[in-house]
N, C-alpha and C positions, 0 to 999 in steps of 0.2 A: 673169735676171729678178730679182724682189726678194724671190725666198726666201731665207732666209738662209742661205748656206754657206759653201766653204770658197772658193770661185771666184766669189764670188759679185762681188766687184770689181775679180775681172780678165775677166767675161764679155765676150763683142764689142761687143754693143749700150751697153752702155754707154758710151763713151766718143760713140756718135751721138746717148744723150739727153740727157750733161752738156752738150754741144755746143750741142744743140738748147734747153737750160733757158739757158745764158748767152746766144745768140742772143735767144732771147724776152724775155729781162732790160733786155737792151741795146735792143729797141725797143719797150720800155714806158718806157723811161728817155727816149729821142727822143721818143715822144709827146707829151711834155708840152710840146717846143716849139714852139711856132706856127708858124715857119716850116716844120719838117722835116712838121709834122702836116698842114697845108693839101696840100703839097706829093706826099704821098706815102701818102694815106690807103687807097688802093686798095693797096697793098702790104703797110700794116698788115693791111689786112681779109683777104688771101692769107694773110698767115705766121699770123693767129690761128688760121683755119679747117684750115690743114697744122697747126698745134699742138696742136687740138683732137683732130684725127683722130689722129696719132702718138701724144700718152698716151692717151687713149680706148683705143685698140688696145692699149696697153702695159700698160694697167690691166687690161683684162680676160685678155689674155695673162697673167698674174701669178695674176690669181686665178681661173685655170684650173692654172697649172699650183704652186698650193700646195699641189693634191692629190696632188705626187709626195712630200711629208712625212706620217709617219703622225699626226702631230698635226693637219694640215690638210683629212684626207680625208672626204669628204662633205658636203653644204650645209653643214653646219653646224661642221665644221675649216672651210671656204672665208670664213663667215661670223665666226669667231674671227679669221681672217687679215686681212681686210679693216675690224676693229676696230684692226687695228694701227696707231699713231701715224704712221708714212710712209702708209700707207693710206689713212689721216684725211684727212693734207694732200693727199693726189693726188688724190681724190675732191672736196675746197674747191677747190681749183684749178679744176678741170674746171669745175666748177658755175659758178663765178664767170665762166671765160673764155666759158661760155654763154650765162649771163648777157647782158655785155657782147654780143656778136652778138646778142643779143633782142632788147635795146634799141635797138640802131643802125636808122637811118633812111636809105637809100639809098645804102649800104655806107661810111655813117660809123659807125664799133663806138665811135667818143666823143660819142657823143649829149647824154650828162645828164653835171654832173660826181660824182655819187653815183654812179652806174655805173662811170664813169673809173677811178676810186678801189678800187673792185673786182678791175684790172688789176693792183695792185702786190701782189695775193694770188701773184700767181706769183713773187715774191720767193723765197715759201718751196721754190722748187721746189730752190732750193740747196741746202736741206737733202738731197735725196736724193742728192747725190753720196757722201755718207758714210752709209749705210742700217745699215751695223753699228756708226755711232756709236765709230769707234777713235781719231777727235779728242776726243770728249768723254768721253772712257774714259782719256784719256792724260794730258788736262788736270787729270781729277779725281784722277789719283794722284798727280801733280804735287803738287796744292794739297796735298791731304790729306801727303803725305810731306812737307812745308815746313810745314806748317800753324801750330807755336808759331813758326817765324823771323817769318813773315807777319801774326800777330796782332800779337807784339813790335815791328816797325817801324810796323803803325799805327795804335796803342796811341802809343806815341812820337809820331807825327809827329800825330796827333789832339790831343794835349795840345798840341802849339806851335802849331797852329790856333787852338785856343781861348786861351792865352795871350797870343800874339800879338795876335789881334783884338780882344782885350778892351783889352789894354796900347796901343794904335792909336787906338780907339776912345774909352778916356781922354782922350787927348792929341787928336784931333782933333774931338769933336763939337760943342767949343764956336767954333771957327773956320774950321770945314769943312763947307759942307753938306750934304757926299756920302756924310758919316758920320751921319745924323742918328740911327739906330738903332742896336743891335748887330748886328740883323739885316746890315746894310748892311757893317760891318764883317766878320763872318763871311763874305759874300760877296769881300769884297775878297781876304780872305785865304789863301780855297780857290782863287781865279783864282790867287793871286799863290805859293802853295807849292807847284800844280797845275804853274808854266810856263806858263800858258795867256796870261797877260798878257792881256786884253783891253782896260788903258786904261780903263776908265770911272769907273773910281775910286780916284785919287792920291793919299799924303798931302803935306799942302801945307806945314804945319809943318817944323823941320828936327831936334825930338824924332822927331814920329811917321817920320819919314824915316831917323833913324839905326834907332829900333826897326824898324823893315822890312825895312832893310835887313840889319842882325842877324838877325832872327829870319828870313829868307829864304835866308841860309848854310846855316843849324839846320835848318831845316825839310823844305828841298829836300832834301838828304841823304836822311832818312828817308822822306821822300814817294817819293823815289825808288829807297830798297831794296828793293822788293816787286819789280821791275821786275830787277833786277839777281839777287833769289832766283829768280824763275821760271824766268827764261833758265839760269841754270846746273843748275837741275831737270830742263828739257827737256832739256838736254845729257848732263846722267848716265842720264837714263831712254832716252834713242834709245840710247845708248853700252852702258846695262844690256840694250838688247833687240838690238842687233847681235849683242851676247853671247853671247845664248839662241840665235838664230840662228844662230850659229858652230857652238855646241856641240852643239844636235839636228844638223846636218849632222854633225858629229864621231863623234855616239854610235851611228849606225847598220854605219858602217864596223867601227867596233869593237869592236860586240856579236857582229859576222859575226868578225873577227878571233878574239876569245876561243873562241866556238862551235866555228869550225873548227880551232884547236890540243887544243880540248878531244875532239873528237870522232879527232883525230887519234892523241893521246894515247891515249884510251880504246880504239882499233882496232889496237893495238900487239899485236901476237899474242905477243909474246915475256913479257908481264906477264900469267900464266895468273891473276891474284888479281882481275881489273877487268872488269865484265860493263858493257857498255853498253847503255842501256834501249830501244832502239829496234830489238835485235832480241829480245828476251825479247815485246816488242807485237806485231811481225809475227807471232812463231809462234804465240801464246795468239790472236790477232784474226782466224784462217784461217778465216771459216764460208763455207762455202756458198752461191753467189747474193747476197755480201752486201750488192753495188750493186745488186739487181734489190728488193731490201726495204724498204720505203717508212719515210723516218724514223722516223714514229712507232711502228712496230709493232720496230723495233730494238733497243728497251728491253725488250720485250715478251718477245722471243725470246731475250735474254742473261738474263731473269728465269729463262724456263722451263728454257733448259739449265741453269742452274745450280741448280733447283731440281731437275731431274732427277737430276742426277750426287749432289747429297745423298741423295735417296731410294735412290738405285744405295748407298753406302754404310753407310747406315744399316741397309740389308738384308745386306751382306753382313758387319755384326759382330751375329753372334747371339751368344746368349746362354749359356752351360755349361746350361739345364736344354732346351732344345731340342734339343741336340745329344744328349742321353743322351733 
């Protein structure tokens, strides 16, 4: 389900509702074509009303069973739980896919295009393949552990933007119409340090042409060191958590390893100087019935013997004027 544990994303159902969240993705994406939509509307209106009923059930299944956390138990744990941000969007989902069939007229569920439009709310249902959020967990220590290289690259490559475009901008407004602003230059120049090239706006000069083309060596570089720090962040941080993951495998063998030399050691009869504490416990913890004794009254009863056996003592050192 979508409590949050430790199995919680390797459950079985899961991998039927991611399934079932890209299948839905995929024929809200067909919709929008004419031909597949005329054709095949009565299929759309099946898989809405199967999608409806699958999370519907999946949701209430969930916040039924958020009462197996003690933070979740009672309406009102159930009621905290179903405030939760995937919760939020399962619940929009729902509403909207219901929506949609509301509105439809003769099992067209694309009646109105404000309804339509509706349907791409199940976008978000991608988000719940990650419910413990350990993409945006992994990404932000990325950033944050890189974070002065990322500013420094652009920091840099934001000034050759503006340099650039101003310097471009100079030289072409008076012979170019496509420069008529700086605005327009500024745009030019984010496409053109970006890579994105889209053409629409050339310098026609063969100043502004060599500056562009200089400051486009300069520029790109930097534009594109961010890109080249990420990637080798994700690389050391997957490489740092195989790591961790090597080593808890590692440390449990070896804390039994140490244990049992040690217990070994200590059980050596021939080294009369070494008491080992685990039977000095058996023999002081021998009471009576002591699984048939309900935990709490446990404390109870190791109170009283031990305040007995003080009084047994305290009586039996009298004092020199009693005695005479």
């Amino acid at each position: 389900m979508a409590v949050s544990s430790k199995h919680t994303n390797t459950a079985p159902q899961k991998p039927f509702t991611d399934i079932t969240d890209a299948i839905s993705i995929c024929f809200s994406i067909f919709a929008t074509i004419k031909e597949f939509k005329n054709s095949s509307e009565s299929a759309l209106y099946i898989l809405e009303i199967v999608t409806i009923v699958v999370f519907g059930v999946e949701y209430i299944i969930r916040i039924w069973a958020a009462g197996c956390c003690c933070r979740y138990r009672g309406w009102r744990g159930r009621l905290k739980f179903a405030r939760k941000p995937f919760c939020v969007i399962d619940i929009m989902v729902l509403i909207a896919s219901v929506s949609v069939l509301a509105a439809g007229s003769q099992g067209n569920v694309f009646a109105t295009s404000a309804i339509r439009s509706l349907r791409f709310l199940q976008i978000l249902r991608m988000l719940r393949m990650d419910r413990r959020g350990g993409t945006w967990k992994l990404l932000g220590s990325v950033v944050y552990a890189h974070s002065k290289e990322l500013i420094t690259a652009w920091y840099i490559g934001f000034l050759c933007l503006i340099l650039a475009s101003f310097l471009v901008y100079s030289v072409e407004k008076e012979s170019n119409e496509e420069f008529e602003t700086y605005a327009d230059a500024l745009w030019w120049g984010l496409i053109t340090l970006t890579t994105i090239g889209y053409g629409d706006k050339v310098p026609k000069t063969w100043n502004g042409r060599l500056l562009a083309a200089t400051f486009s060596m300069i520029g790109v570089a930097f534009f594109a060191l961010p890109a080249g720090i990420l990637g080798s962040g994700f690389a050391l941080k997957v490489q740092e958590q195989h790591r961790q993951k090597h080593f808890e495998k590692r440390r449990n063998p070896a804390a039994g390893l140490i244990q049992g030399a040690w217990r070994f050691y200590a059980t050596n009869l021939s080294r009369t100087d070494l008491l080992y504490t685990w039977d000095f416990y058996e023999q002081t913890v021998a009471i009576p019935m002591y699984r048939l004794i309900p935990p709490l009254n446990q404390l109870d009863l190791l109170r009283n013997l031990k305040g007995k056996s003080f009084r047994k003592e305290s009586q039996t050192e009298t004092s020199p004027r009693s005695v005479i």
